[in-house]
N, C-alpha and C positions, 0 to 999 in steps of 0.2 A: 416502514416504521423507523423513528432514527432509535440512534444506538442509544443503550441503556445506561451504558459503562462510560465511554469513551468521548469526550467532550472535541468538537470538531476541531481538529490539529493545523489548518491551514489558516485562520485567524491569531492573528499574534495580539495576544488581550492587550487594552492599553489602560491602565490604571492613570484618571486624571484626578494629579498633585500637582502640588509646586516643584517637582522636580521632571516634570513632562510638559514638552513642548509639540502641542497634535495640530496637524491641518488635515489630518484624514477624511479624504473624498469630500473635500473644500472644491473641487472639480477646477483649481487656477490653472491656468496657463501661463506660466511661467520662462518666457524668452530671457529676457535682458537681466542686468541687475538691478535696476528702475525696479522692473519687476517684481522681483524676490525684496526688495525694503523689509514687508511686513513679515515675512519668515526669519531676516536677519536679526529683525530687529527685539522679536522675540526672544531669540534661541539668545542674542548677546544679554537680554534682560533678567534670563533665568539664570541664576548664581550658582545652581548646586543640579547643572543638566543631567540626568539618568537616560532619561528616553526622548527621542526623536523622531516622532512618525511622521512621513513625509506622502504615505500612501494616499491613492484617488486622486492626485493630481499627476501635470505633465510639465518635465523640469528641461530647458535647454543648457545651453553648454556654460551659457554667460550665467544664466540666473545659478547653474551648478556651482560655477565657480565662487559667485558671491556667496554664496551659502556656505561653501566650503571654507571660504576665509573667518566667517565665525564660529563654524565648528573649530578650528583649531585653537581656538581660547576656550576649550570646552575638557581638560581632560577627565573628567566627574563623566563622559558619555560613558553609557554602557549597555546600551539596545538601539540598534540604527531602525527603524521599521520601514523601508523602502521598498515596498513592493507598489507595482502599478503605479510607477511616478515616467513611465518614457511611451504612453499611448501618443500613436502619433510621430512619435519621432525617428528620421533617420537610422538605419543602420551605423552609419559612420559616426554619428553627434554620443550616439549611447556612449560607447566606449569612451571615451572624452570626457563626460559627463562621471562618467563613474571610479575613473582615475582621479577627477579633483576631489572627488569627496572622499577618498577613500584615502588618495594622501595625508588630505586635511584631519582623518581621524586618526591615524600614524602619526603627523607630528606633534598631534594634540598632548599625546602619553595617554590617551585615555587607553582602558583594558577592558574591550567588549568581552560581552557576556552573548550576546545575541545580535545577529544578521540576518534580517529577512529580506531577500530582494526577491520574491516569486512574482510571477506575473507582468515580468518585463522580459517582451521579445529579443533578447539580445544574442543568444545563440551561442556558441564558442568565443568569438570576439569578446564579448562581455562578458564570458568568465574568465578569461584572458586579462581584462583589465580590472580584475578584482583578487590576483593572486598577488599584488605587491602590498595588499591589505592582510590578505589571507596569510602571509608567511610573515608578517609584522611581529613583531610583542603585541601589537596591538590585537593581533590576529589569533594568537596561539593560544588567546583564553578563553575563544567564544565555547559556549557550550552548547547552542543552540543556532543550528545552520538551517537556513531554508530557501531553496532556489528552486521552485514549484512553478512549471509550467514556465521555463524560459528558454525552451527548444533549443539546449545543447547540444543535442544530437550524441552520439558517440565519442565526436573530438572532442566535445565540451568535456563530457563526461572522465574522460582521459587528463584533458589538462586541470579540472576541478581536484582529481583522486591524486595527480602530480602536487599540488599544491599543499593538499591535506598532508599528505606524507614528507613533503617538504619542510612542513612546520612543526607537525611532530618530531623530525630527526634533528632539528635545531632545537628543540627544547632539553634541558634536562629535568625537567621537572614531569611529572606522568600527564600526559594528551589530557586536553579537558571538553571535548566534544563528545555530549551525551543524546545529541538528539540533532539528526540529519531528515528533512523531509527534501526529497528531489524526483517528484513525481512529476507525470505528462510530459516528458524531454525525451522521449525516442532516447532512449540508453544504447539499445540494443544489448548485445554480447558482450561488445569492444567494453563499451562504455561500463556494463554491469559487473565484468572481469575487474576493471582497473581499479573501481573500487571497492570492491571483493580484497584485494593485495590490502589496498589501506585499510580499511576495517579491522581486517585480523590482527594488525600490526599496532592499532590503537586499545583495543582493548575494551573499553570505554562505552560505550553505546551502549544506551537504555531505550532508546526509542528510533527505529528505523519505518521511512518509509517512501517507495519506491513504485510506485503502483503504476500501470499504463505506461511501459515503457518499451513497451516489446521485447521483452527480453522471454528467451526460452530455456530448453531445459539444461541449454550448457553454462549459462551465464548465471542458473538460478541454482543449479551445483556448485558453485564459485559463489554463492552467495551465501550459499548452506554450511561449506567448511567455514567462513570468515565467519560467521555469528556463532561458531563454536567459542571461536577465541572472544566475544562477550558475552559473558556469561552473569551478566546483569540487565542484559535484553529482557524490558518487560512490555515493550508495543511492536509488532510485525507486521507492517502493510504492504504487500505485493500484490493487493489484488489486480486483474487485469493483466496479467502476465503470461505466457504459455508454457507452463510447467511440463506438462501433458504427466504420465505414471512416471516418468523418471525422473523429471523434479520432483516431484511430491514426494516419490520415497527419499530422495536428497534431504528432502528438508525436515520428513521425518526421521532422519536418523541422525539430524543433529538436535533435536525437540530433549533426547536428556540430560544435555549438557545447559539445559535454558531452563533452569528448576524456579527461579522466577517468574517465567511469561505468563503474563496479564492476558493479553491479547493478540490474534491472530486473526488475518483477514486474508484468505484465498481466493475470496469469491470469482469469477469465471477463469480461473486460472485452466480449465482440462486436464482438473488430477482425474478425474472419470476413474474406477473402481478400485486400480492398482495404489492409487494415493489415499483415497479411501480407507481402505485396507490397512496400509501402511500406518498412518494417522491411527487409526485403531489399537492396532497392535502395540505401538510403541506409548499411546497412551492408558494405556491399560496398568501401568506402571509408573507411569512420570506428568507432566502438566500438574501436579496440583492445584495449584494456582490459577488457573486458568480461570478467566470471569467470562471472556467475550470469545465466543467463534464463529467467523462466517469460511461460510464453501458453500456459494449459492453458485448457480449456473456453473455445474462443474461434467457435468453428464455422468453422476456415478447411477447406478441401478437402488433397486431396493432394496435388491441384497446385501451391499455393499454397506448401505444408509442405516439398516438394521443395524450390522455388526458395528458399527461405529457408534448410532444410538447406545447401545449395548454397554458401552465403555461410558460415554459420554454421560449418564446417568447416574455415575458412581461420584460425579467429580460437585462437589459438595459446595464450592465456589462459584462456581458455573451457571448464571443469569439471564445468559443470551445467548441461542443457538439458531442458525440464521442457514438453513439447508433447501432454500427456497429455487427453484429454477432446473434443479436437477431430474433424470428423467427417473423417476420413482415410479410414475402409472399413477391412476385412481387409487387402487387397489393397496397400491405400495405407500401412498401418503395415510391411509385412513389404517394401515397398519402399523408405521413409523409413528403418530399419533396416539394411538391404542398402549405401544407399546411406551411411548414421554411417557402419559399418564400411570401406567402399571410402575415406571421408574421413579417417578414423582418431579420430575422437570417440564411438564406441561405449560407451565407457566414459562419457563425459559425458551420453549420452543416457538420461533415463529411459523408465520404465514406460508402456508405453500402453496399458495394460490396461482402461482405461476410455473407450476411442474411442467414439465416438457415431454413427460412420456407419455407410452402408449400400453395398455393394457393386454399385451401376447392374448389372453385368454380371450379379453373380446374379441381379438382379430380370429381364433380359431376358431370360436363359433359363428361367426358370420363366413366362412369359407365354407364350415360344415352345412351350414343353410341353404348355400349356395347350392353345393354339389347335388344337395336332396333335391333339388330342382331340375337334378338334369333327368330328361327323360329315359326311359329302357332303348327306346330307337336309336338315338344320338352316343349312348354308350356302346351298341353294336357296333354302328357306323365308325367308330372310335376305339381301332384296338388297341389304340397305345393306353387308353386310359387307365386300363387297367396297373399297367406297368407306373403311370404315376402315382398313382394310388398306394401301391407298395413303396414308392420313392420317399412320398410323403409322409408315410406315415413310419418308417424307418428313422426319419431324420428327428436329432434331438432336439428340442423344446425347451426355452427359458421356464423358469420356478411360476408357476402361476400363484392364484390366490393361495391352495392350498397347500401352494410348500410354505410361503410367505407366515399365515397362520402355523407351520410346525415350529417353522426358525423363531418365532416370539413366544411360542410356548416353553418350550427349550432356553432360551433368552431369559423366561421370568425364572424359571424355575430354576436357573442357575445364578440366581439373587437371593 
């Protein structure tokens, strides 16, 4: 089911006016400056240029450079929308390519507001050629960054957070980046540490998202102090990241210093019970606000998913809760359920259609089935049997159905 709240953040909407110039997924191939004519010719026609989207097409060095020659009669620019403009292209041509237009909106005096370049393979190199943009006046106003899915890697990642911090420490005026999306780029640690340092340091962020980066629970602690220091954070996407219980207590125990956030997205992150928990505990008192939460495929238990329910039930803003994938059991989703409904979030709850667990209880009576099966002969024959028997039955047990039933009764009746 798509989201309730949260309208898809990797499309950069384009409002067509007269002050927007779009070739978006015109699919041209664009080598020469022969080429590019009809983009020039454009962009020099519009008197009062705001927006620039150049996306679904593929731009060479020449056709870059022509284009860049009319951005620089353009300082009225104030949204570049360049993503998915280099399929196709060279390693070496990209960077070339992205230095001319990057100058050209530096000399222009225009004062962006917004940079999308997601979805061009350029790697480190390419953000490399886009920090003489980034550290500009032209640069230091954007408020909306996004370089989604252009396999920086770690270095990137490092010379990206160099450049952010470069541009803030030249400004005197307070940072104005309020919304960083830089998802799908293998961050790693390196890469999720460096900018961890800038973040805190700016302040500013209202919307972060960082999803599928491989990044674990030490880069995602470094991520958890930094969104302390914004404390205007009202969107958090990390899904896809390996938190495992000791990020997730990380990140909830920066969760009361974020008395705005809107939204939170952990889903397969392996907070599994101890973030759970964590997440519980500290919300029981803080999120207000909170409209959207996903923690799908996280391997917490049912127990875990109760006590969480539990809280989650209280929070009055709260539209969409998205605990799908986790190993709850039968048992534990149609108790999870039981239990929405007794709290009256039913409707916020979704689909668990997809739970991963296994039901202890069924597995012990099919074992018990089994044993009844074994004959009086074969247990003679068998003198250990005895001894596993006793091993077995000594050893402790997860919560079945009916601890599951005490913890929601106990649960309501403490509402």
């Amino acid at each position: 089911m798509a989201s309730s709240y949260v309208t898809k953040r990797l499309d950069s909407q384009i409002d067509l006016d007269d002050s927007t110039v779009s070739f978006k997924d015109r699919g041209l191939k664009l080598e020469t400056a022969s080429d590019a004519e009809s983009v020039v010719s454009e962009i020099q026609a519009c008197s009062n240029l705001c927006t620039l989207c150049l996306s679904g097409n593929t731009i060479g060095v020449e056709a870059a450079r022509a284009i860049a020659g009319a951005i620089k009669e353009k300082p009225t620019l104030k949204r570049a929308i360049w993503s998915d403009i280099f399929t196709g292209r060279l390693r070496s041509e990209i960077p070339l390519a992205l230095e001319a237009l990057g100058d050209a909106v530096t000399s222009s005096g225009a004062v962006l507001e917004e940079l999308d370049l997601s979805d061009n393979a350029f790697g480190p190199d390419g953000v490399r050629a886009c920090t003489g943009l980034l550290t500009s006046d032209a640069g230091r106003s954007i408020e909306v960054l996004k370089f989604h899915n252009n396999g920086l890697s770690s270095a990137g990642g490092e010379i990206l957070a160099k450049a952010l911090e470069s541009s803030r420490c030249a400004s005197s005026d307070r940072a104005a980046l309020r919304v960083i999306v830089c998802g799908r780029n293998r961050l790693e640690n390196e890469g999720a540490t460096a900018l961890a340092k800038t973040f805190e340091s700016l302040g500013t962020l209202e919307e972060v998202s960082l999803y599928q980066n491989g990044i674990n629970a030490t880069g995602i602690s470094d991520l958890a102090k930094s969104f302390g220091g914004n404390t205007s954070l009202r969107y958090l996407d990390l899904n896809d990241n390996t938190f495992t219980a000791e990020g997730g207590k990380a990140m909830a125990e920066v969760l009361p210093k974020l008395d705005v956030l809107e939204y939170i997205n952990f889903d397969d992150c392996l907070v599994r019970d101890g973030g759970f928990e964590a997440f519980a505990t500290v919300m029981e008192t803080h999120c207000a606000r909170i409209r959207e939460l996903h923690l799908a495929f996280n391997e917490a238990s049912a127990a875990a998913g109760l006590k969480l329910m539990s809280v989650l039930g209280k929070k009055a803003a709260l539209d969409y809760i998205n605990l799908n994938g986790n190993e709850f059991g039968e048992s534990g989703v149609d108790q999870l359920t039981v239990l929405a409904e007794t709290l009256g979030c039913s409707d916020a709850l979704q689909s668990m259609s997809d739970d991963e667990g296994d039901d202890e209880e069924d597995d012990d009576t099919a074992d018990a089935d089994t044993s009844a099966d074994v004959s009086t002969s074969d247990a003679v024959t068998s003198p250990d049997s005895s001894k596993a028997s006793l091993s077995d039955a000594s050893s402790p047990q997860e919560p079945g159905e009916d601890d599951l039933s005490s913890q929601i009764a106990s649960m309501s009746l403490a509402q």
